[in-house]
C-alpha positions, -999 to 999 in steps of 0.1 A, spaced: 85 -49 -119 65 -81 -118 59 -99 -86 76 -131 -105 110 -107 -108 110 -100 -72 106 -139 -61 137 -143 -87 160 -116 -74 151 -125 -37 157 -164 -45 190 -158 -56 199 -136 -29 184 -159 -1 187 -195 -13 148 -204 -3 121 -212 -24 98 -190 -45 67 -211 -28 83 -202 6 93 -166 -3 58 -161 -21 41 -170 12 60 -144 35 52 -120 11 18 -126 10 19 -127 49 37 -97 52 12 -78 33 -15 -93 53 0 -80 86 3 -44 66 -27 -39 52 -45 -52 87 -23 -27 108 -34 1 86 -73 -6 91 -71 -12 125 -40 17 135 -51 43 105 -10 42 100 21 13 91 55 25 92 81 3 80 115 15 100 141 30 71 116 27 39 85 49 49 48 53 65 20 40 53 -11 67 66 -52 55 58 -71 88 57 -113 88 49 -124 114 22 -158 134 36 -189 122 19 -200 147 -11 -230 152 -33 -227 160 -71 -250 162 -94 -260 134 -123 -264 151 -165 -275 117 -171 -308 119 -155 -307 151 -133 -305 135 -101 -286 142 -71 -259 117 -62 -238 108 -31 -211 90 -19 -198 79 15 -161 83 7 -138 62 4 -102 53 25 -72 65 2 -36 55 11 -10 77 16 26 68 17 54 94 31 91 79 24 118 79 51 150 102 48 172 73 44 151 58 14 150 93 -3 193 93 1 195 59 -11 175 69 -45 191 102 -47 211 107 -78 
């Protein structure tokens, strides 16, 4: 789903404005993505947990012009969904 569907569905549900819902959104997502880089982990209570783990730094090799390459790694995001969320999408 869009982001535009979402404001919809929660405007109709609510009775407050797209600019107003848009905004806690956006704020929310701040607050999340903040939390992770600071805690390494963001667990929303009911939906799931958020975890921010680094990948070690590895070497490969370049067929382009023989070289040796390497990276830092990176952050990836992993997300582990609560027992309640799992029941509620359970067919």
């Amino acid at each position: 789903m869009k982001r535009a569907i979402y404001l919809e569905a929660i405007k109709q549900q609510t009775g407050l404005t797209k600019k107003a819902i848009d905004q806690v959104i956006d704020c929310y997502f701040t607050i999340l993505t903040t939390t992770l880089k600071t805690n390494q982990k963001a667990s929303i209570t009911n939906f799931g947990t958020f975890t921010l783990k680094p990948t070690k730094p590895f070497t490969y090799f370049s067929p382009v012009d023989g070289s040796t390459l390497s990276t830092l790694g990176i952050n990836k995001i992993y997300f582990s969904s609560s027992k309640a969320l799992l029941k509620k999408v359970a067919r």
